[in-house]
C-alpha positions, 0 to 999 in steps of 0.5 A, spaced: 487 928 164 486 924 171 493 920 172 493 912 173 492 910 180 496 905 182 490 900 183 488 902 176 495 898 174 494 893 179 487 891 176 490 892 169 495 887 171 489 882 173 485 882 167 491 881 163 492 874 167 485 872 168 481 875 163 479 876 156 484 880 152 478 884 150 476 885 157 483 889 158 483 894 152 475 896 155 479 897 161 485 901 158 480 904 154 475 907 159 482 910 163 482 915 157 480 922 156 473 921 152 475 925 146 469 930 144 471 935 138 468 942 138 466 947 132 466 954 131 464 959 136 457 960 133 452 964 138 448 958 140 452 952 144 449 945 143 451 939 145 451 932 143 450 926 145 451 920 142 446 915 145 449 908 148 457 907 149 463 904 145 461 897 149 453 896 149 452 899 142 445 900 142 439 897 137 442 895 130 440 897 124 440 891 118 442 892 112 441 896 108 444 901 114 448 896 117 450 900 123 448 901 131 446 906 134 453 908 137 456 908 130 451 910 126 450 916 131 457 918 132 458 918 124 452 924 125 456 928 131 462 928 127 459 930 121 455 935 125 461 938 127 464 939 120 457 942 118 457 947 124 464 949 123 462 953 117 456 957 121 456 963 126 450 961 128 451 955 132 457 951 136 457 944 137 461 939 141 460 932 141 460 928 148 460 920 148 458 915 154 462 912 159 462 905 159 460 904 166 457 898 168 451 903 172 446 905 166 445 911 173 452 913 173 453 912 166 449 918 165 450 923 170 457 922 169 457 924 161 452 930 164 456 932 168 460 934 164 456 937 159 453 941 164 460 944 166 460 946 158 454 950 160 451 949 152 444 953 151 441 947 148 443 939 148 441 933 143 441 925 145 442 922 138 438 914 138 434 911 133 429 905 135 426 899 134 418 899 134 416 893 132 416 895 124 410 900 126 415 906 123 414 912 127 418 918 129 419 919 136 422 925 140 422 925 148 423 931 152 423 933 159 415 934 161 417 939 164 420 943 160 417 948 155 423 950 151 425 942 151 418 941 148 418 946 143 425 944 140 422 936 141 417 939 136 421 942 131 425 936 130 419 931 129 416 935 123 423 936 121 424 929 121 417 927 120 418 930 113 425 927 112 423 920 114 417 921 109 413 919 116 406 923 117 405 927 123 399 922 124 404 916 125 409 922 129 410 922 136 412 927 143 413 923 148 414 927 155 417 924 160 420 924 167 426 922 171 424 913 172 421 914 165 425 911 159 431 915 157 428 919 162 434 921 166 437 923 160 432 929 160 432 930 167 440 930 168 442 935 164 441 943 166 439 946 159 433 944 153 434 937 151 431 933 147 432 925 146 431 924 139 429 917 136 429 919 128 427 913 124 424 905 126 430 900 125 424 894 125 421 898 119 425 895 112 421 903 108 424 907 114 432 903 113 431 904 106 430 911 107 435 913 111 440 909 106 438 913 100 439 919 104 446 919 108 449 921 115 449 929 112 442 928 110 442 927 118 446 932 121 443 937 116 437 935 119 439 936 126 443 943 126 437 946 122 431 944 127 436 945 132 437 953 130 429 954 130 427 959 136 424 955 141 419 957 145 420 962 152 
């Protein structure tokens, strides 16, 4: 754990004096190591990032749902940890983003920290706002072939899931100044950044009350598993 500098207790004090109290407790909070659980040792390593921060949560999901993306997707990684610690096939280890005032350093401080776990594939878990059009979106890297092959992998199976067709699906290929872009491109392993239901799309919410957080997690950890393309 980095130790406390002097200037961090001095800024503490300051906020306390001048600032909201919720100001000082994201201040303490962002002093803490983040805490990133890990499963069973299985052959294949993924990591897990959940999408925005404990700050700036992301689109919101109205009832039925009722959640943000933050909290909506740490449920997820949480559950596939559980998942995964009954399989010797895969090993997964959650990783959440700083709530840094950079969105650039934000994400190359958690990747850096996903890279020094050295995972053979990674996921970054959203879900999105399309203006109630319903889709299912999974972005890779454009240049990456096996980041392709897992991005496909996971569309069907979520296509099948959301009970959206392939029609209605979408790939998206993007590069470093695309959306999510640096995401894709900050992290040395197969990554995809995955948008698995429409929050706008009131069929979509009800599908994902009907199902639960396993029916997600079940979903990644088998997509995840398949073979991808060499």
């Amino acid at each position: 754990m980095k130790p406390v500098s002097k200037s961090d207790v001095w800024k503490a004090i300051w906020l306390a004096e001048n600032k909201p109290m919720d100001k000082v407790v994201d201040f303490l909070r962002s002093l803490l190591p983040q805490y990133s659980p890990s499963s069973s040792k299985g052959r294949i390593k993924v990591a897990v990032v959940v999408g925005h921060n404990s700050k700036a949560t992301g689109a919101y999901a109205p009832h039925p749902v009722g959640k943000s993306e933050f909290e909506f997707n740490s449920l997820v990684a949480k559950e596939m940890v559980a998942l995964a610690s009954y399989d010797d096939e895969i090993q997964v280890k959650v990783f959440y983003r700083k709530p840094i005032s950079s969105y650039s350093l934000q994400i190359d401080e958690v990747y850096s920290r996903v890279n020094r776990w050295n995972p053979d594939r990674a996921l970054e878990l959203h879900f999105n706002w399309l203006a109630q059009a319903g889709r299912v979106e999974m972005a890779h890297y454009v240049s990456s072939k096996k980041g392709a092959s897992m991005a496909k992998n996971l569309l069907k199976a979520f296509a099948r899931l959301m009970k959206t067709t392939t029609r209605k699906s979408k790939l998206l290929p993007r590069g470093k100044n695309d959306r999510g872009g640096r995401s894709l491109w900050a992290c040395k392993c197969p990554i995809v950044l995955t948008e698995p239901f429409d929050c706008s799309n009131m069929s979509h919410l009800m599908r994902v009350d009907e199902l639960g957080i396993q029916a997600f997690a079940e979903t990644y950890i088998n997509a995840v598993k398949q073979r991808t393309a060499s």
